[in-house]
Every structure is written in C-alpha cells, then in structure tokens.
C-alpha positions in Angstrom: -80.4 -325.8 -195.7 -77.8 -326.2 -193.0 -77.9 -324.3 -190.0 -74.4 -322.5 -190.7 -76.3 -321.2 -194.1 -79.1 -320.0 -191.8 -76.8 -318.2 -189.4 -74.9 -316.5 -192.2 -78.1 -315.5 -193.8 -79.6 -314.1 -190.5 -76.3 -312.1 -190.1 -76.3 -310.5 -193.6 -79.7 -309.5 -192.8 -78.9 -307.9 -190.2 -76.1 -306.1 -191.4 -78.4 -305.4 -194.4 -80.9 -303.7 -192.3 -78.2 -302.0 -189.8 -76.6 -300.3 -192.9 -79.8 -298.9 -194.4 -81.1 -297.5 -190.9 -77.9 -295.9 -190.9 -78.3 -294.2 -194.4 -81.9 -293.7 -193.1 -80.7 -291.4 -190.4 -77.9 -289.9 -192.7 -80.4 -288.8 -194.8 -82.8 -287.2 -191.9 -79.5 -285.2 -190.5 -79.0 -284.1 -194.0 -82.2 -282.9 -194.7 -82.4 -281.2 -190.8 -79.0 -279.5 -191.1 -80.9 -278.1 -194.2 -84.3 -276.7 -192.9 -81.6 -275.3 -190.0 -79.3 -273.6 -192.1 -82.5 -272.0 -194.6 -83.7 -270.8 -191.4 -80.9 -269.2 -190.5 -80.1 -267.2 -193.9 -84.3 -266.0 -193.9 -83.5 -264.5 -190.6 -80.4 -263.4 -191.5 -82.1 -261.8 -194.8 -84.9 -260.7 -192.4 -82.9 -258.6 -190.6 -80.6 -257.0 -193.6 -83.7 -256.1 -195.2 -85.1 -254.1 -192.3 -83.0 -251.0 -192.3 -81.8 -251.3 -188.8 -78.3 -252.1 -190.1 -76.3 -250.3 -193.1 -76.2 -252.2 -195.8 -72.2 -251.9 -195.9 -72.5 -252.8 -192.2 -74.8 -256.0 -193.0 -75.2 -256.7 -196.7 -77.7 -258.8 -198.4 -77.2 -262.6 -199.2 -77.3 -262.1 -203.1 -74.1 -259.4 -202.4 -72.4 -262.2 -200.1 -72.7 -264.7 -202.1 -71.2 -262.5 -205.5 -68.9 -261.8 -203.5 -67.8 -265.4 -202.7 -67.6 -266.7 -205.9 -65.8 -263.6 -207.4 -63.0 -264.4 -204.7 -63.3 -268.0 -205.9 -63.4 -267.2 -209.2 -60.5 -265.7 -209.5 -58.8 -268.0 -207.1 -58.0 -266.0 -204.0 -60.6 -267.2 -201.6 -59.1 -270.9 -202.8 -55.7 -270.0 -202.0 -56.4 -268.7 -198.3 -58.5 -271.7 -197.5 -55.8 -274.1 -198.9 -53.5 -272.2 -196.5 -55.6 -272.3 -193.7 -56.6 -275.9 -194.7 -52.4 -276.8 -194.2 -52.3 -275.3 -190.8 -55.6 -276.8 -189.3 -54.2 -280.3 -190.7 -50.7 -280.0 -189.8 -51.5 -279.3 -185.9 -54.5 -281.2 -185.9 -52.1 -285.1 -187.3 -49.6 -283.5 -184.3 -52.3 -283.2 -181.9 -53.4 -286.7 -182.9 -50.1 -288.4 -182.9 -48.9 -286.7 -179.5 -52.5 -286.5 -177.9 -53.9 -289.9 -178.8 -50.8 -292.2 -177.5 -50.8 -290.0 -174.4 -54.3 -290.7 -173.7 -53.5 -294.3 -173.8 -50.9 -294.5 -171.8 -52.3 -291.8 -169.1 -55.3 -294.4 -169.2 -53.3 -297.4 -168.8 -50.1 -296.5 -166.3 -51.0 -294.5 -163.0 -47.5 -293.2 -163.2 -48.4 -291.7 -166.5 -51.5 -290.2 -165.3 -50.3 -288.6 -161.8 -47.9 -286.8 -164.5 -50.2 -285.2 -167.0 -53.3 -284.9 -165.3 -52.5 -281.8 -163.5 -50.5 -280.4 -166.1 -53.8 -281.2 -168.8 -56.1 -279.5 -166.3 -54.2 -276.6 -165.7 -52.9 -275.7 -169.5 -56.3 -277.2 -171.2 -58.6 -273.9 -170.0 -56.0 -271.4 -171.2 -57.6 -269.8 -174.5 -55.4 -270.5 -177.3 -56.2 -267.1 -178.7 -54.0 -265.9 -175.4 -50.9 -267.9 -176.3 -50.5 -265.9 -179.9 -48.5 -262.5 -178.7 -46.8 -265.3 -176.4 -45.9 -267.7 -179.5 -44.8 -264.6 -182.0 -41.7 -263.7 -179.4 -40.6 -267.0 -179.5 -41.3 -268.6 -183.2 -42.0 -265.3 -185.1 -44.4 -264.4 -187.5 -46.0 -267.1 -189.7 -46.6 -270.8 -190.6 -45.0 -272.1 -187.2 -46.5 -269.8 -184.9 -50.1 -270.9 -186.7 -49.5 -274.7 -186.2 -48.1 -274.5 -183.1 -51.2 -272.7 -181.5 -53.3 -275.2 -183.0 -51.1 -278.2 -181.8 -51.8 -276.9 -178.4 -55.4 -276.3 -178.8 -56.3 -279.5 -180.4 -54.0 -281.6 -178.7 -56.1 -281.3 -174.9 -59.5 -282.4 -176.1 -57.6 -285.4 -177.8 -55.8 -286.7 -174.6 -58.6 -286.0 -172.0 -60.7 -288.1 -174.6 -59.2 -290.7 -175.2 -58.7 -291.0 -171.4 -61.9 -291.0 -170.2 -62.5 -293.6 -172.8 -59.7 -295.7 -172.0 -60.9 -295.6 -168.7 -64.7 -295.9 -169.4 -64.1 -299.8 -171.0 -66.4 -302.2 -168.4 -64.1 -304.3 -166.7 -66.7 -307.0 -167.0 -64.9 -307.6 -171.0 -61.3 -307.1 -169.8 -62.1 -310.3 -167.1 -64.2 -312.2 -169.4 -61.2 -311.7 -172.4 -58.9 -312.7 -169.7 -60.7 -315.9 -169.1 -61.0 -316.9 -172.6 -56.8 -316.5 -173.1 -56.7 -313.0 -174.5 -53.5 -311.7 -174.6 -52.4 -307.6 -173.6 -52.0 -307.1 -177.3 -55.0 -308.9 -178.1 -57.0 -307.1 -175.0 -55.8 -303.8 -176.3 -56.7 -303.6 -180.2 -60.0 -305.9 -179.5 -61.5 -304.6 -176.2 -59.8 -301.7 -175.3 -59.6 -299.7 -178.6 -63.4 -300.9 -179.8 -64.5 -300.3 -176.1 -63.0 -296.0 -176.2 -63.6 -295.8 -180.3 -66.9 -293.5 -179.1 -64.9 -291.2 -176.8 -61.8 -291.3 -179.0 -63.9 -289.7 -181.8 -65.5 -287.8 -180.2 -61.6 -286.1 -179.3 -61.4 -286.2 -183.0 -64.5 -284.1 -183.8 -63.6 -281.6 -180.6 -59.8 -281.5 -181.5 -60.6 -280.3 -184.9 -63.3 -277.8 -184.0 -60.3 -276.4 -181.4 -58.6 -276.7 -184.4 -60.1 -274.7 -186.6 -61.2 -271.9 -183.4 -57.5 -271.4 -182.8 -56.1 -270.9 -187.1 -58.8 -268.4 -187.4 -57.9 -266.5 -184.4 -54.0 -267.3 -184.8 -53.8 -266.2 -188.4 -55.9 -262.8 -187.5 -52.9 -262.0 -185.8 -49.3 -264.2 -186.8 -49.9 -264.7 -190.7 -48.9 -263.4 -193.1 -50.9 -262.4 -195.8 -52.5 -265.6 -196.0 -55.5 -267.4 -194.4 -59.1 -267.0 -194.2 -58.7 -265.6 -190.5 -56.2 -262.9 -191.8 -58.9 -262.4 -194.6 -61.0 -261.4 -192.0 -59.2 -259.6 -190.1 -57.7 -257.7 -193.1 -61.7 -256.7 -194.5 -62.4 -255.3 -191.2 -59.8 -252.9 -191.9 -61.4 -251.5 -194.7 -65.1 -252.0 -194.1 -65.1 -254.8 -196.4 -67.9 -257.0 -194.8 -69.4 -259.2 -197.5 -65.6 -260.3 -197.8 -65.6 -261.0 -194.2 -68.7 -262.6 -194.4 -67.6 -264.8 -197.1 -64.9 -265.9 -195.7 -66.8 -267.2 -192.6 -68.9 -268.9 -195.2 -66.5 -270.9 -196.3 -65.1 -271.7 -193.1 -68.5 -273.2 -191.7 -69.0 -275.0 -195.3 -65.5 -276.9 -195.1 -66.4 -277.6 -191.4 -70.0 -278.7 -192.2 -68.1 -281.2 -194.8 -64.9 -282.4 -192.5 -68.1 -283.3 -190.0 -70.4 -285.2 -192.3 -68.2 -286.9 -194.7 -64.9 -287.4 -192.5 -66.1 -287.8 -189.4 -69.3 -289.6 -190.2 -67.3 -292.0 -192.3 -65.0 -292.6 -189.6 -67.9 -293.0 -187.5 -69.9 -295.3 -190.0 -66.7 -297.7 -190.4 -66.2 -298.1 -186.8 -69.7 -299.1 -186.1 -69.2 -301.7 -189.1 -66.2 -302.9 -188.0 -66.7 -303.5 -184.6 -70.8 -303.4 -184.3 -73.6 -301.1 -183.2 -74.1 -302.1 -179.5 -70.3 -301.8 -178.9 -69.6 -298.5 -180.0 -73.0 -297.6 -178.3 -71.7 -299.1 -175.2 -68.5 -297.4 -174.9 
C-alpha cells in the first residue's frame, strides 16, 4: 500500500467520523429543542387549566391547535404565511445583497468604513417598529412599506457582521498566503471569506430573526388584509385569541425550520467545504 493510499484513507476517515459527530449533535439539538418546547406547552397548559385566566383570554392547547388546522384546512392560515413568507424573503435577499458587499468593503477600505460606521451605529438601534407611521407617509399602505421596514431591519445585523468578521481573519494567514504567491482574488475567496464564514452566518441567522421581528410588527400596522402579523392584530380586535395564538404558532414553527434546516445546512456545508478548525477559528 502506498503512502498516498494511506493518506487518502486517513482523510476519508476523518471526514467519515467528522460527519457523523456532526449528525450526532444534530440529533441531540433535535431531541433538546423537543424536551424544551414539551415543557413549555405543560406549563402553558398548567396555567390555562388553573382558572386564573378566562378561557377566551387563554384557551387550552387542544382549542389552539383546532383552531390552527381549521385555518389551514381551509387554506387561510396558508395564504397569510405565504404572504408574510414573500415579505421576510424579499427584504431579507435585499438586506443580503446590499448588507453583505458593504460589510466587505467597510472591512477592507478605511475610506469605506469612516463612511458607514457612524451612520450603522447611529440608524442600527432605532426599532424598526418606529419607522412604520414614518414609511406609510412616504410609500403608503402595503407590500412596499412591509419590505422596506424589513430591508432596514435585517440589513444592519448583516453589515456589522460581516465586518467584524472581515476584520476578525488572523493576519498570521493573510502573511503566510502572501508568502506562498497568493493572489488578492485568491486571498479573498480562500482566506478571507473561509476566515469570516462564522460571523457572516451568524449576520444571516440575526438578519432573518430582525427579519421576521420587523414583518410581524410592520404588517400589524401597513398590510393589508394579509399577513400573519395583521392576523394578529386583526383577532385582537375581536377577542379572537386561539386565532392569535395560532398564528404565532406558525410563526415560531417556520422559524424553528428556516433555523435547523436552512441555516444548519448552510452551516453544515461550510464546515465541509472549508473544515472544522477553520470555521471554529474564525
């Protein structure tokens, strides 16, 4: 056996044994997000059950749940989540295509970053919530107004990310790349972007919770008739709480599965692609 056959063999092993420690821990978080979220609807049964609350105030899980899937059912509850679905992923590829770039270059050009610093940390703790009455003067009632306010919610957490990241990548590889003949483009899709990938999705995963935080509040007030926040908003009006609490349901489940299967995918290929102790390093 030559030694090249050795060293591919000790490599697929490893990759072997990466892969199912990582389907290992999948598994764990699985089964913990599951004990956590049992837990949380016994206590929230606990305390529906006790009296202290009306039932029309807090209703039981069995009348949530009827309610859910009569709403999807009948394919109401689908429609305002494939509304609110368009808005978060509209503003959120905006927020990635402006926000992401932008970190870079902030990052990468001092002239850049003595721009949009300041202006980052002076709009990025203004509540997007607080721009709404602001955006309906300007753009009106509806779709734009919705995208727009979560463009400028998700588009912060993306830059500053991707920044710090950008920034973060030990000059010890940039010098050592350098030596060996690397090339800027080379130094920039094979150090740079592998060095930031941790902090850049982690910009991802906060963009897209801003994301989601600024449709439900926008739509409570600049939709139309359509949206899971205006769902909300529109069964508070009439009492209409197992509604309301359906329709936070189904917010948190198509969070729980942007979180596990697109952002732990995204995670999962970049450790593959570029290895364990780099992304842990960045």
């Amino acid at each position: 056996m030559t030694e090249a056959t050795v060293n591919s063999a000790a490599k697929n092993t490893a990759k072997s044994s990466a892969s199912m420690s990582q389907q290992s821990k999948s598994r764990r978080s699985l089964l913990r997000a599951a004990i956590v979220l049992i837990i949380a609807a016994g206590c929230y049964e606990a305390a529906a059950r006790s009296g202290y609350f009306a039932p029309a105030l807090m209703p039981k899980l069995a009348v949530i749940v009827q309610t859910l899937f009569a709403m999807l059912a009948d394919g109401s509850m689908i429609e305002h989540a494939a509304f609110t679905l368009y808005r978060v992923m509209f503003g959120f590829m905006l927020a990635v295509v402006v926000g992401l770039p932008l970190g870079i270059l902030m990052a990468r050009f001092r002239a850049v970053e003595g721009f949009f610093l300041p202006l980052v940390s002076a709009l990025m703790p203004i509540p997007s919530f607080a721009l709404v009455p602001l955006f309906m003067l300007w753009f009106g009632i509806g779709n734009t107004t919705t995208v727009l306010i979560v463009f400028y919610a998700a588009t912060f957490p993306m830059m500053f990310n991707t920044w710090s990241g950008v920034r973060s990548v030990n000059p010890l590889w940039l010098r050592a790349a350098g030596a060996m003949g690397a090339d800027e483009n080379s130094l920039f899709w094979k150090v740079i972007i592998p060095g930031a990938s941790p902090f850049i999705i982690t910009g991802l995963r906060q963009a897209f919770l801003r994301a989601w935080i600024a449709v439900v509040g926008a739509e409570m007030i600049a939709a139309s008739d359509w949206g899971l926040g205006w769902v909300i908003f529109d069964a508070k009006e009439f009492l209409n709480t197992d509604v309301m609490l359906a329709a936070l349901v189904m917010i948190g489940g198509i969070g729980f599965v942007f979180e596990k299967l697109v952002f732990g995918s995204l995670e999962k290929a970049t450790v593959q692609r570029w290895g364990m102790s780099r992304v842990a390093k960045g």
